[in-house]
C-alpha positions, 0 to 999 in steps of 0.5 A: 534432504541434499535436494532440499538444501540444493534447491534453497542455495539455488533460489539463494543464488538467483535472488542474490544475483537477482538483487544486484542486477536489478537495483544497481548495487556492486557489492553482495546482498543476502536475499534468501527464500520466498516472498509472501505477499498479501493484499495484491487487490489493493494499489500498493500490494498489487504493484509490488507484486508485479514488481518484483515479478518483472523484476525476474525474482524466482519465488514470489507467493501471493495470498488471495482470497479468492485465487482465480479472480482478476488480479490474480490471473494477472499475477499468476504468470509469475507467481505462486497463487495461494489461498489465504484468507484473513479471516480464516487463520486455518490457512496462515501455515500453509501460506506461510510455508518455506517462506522468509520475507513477508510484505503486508497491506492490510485489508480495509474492511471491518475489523481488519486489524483483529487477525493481525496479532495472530498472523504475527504469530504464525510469522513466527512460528514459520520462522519468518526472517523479515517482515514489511508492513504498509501503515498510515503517516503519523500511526504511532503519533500521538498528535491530533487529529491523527489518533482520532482516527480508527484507521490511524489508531489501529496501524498504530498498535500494528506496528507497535505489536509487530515493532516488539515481535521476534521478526525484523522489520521495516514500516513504509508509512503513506500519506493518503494514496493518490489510488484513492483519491481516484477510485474511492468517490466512483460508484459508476462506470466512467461515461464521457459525456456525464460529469464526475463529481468528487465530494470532500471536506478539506475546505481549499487546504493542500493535502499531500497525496502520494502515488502507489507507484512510490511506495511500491518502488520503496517496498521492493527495494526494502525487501530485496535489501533488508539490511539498512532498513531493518527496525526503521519507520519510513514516512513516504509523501509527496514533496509538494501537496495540492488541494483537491480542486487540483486533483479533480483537475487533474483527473479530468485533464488525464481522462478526457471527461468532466470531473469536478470536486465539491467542498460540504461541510464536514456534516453534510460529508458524514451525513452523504456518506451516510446515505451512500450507505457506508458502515458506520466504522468507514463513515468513521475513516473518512470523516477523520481523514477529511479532518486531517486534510482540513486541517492544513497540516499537511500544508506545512512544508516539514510535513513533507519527508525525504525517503523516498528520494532515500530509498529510491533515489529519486523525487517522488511522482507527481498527480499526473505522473501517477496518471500517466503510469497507466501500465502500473495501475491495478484492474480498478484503476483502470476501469475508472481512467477508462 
């Protein structure tokens, strides 16, 4: 037992100093125990796991379903790598073991918030300290066309079940990723000489597109320094939205090649998807968020918040700056600005 609590002051010890050295603050911060992160295959899980591993942080956990596939191999230098699967509620225990600080980005395949309730749950009987969870702008909005979204509704009864747990916790609450934009529409490998084209429904309208990048920085800042986050709901945008047209611009300008976007209507969207051969619940997803971005809300200038320049001090990044940060993206991102 003496070694056991030897070993935790340890790590105690190292974090905290960790902390302060890392994030620049002059006064102590209490960061004990080890992080468990999930959903390092996406954009925004996969740079908070590299973050905080370059950072120096000494004990990070990373759930994989699938622990010797590539994104794994490129954390596991810096990182425990253990087996965990959201579907398989058998390994939340021992993935959750001796750790205290959670982050969460969820998986986006079918019925990905079922198992939430019940990884709450083991969080707590684990005896979790603090929970970091990514969600979707507006989740628990009940504005339209928000809400008639499946994918917004179901961040949103997330974060009130986790909001109403016995964890403390903070929500980061994205507006549409940039990662997304990028990798979502290629179902090819990139070639040079063949033009990418980007098909949408947002009818001209500016839509506020924010990099993974920011979130990430905002993610590794909160958990590393709980205290004036804990119970707060932080809304992570841009601070200047631009139409898609722009962003194929953009990537075009970025990877030396042809990309171009095309507006359809709103049906012939839903029906290309269709044939593209996307599941229903999916089609569902993006429909609604093509509705949200027609909808020119995210024109309006109040739509824009100002956390990241809380958090992180500092403005948000822009499309190409996102671009740019080609040492940040994860394996898919790559492949696609290849």
């Amino acid at each position: 037992m003496e070694n056991i609590g030897k070993q935790i002051a340890e790590v105690t010890e190292k974090a905290t100093h960790f902390v302060n050295e890392a994030l620049h603050i002059s006064h102590n911060v209490l960061v004990t125990g080890r992080i468990f992160i999930t959903g390092s295959k996406d954009a925004v899980g996969y740079r908070t796991a590299r973050r905080l591993i370059s950072l120096g942080y000494p004990s990070v956990r990373i759930g994989a379903k699938n622990p010797s596939d590539v994104y794994s191999k490129d954390l596991e230098k810096g990182a425990e790598i253990v087996e965990f699967c959201w579907n398989d509620e058998a390994t939340y225990e021992p993935a959750l073991e001796d750790v205290k600080i959670v982050f969460v980005s969820l998986p986006y395949t079918a019925n990905w918030a079922r198992n939430f309730p019940a990884f709450v749950r083991a969080c707590e009987i684990s005896g979790v300290q603090y929970f970091v969870k990514i969600s979707f702008f507006h989740a628990r909005n009940t504005i339209k066309p928000y809400q008639n979204v499946p994918l917004i509704e179901l961040h949103g009864k997330c974060d009130e079940l986790l909001s109403k747990s016995k964890i403390p916790c903070t929500i980061l609450s994205p507006s549409h990723l940039m990662s997304n934009a990028l990798v979502m529409q290629h179902g090819e490998a990139p070639n040079e000489d063949k033009p990418v084209v980007l098909f949408g429904s947002s009818h001209a309208k500016n839509v506020n597109y924010v990099s993974p990048n920011d979130v990430a920085e905002c993610a590794v800042r909160v958990l590393l320094f709980s205290k004036p986050h804990i119970g707060k709901e932080y809304t992570i945008t841009s601070i200047n939205p631009m139409s898609d047209d722009d962003v194929a611009s953009a990537i075009s300008k970025h990877s030396k090649r042809p990309v171009f976007y095309e507006d359809l209507p709103i049906e012939m969207f839903e029906a290309k998807e269709r044939t593209n051969g996307e599941p229903d619940w999916k089609i569902r997803d993006l429909v609604g968020l093509e509705r949200i971005k027609a909808s020119g809300l995210e024109e309006d200038i109040a739509f824009a918040s100002h956390d990241v320049e809380k958090i992180c001090k500092r403005k948000p990044e822009t499309f190409s700056e996102y671009l740019e940060a080609t040492d940040c993206m994860t394996p898919l991102e790559s492949w696609v600005c290849a």
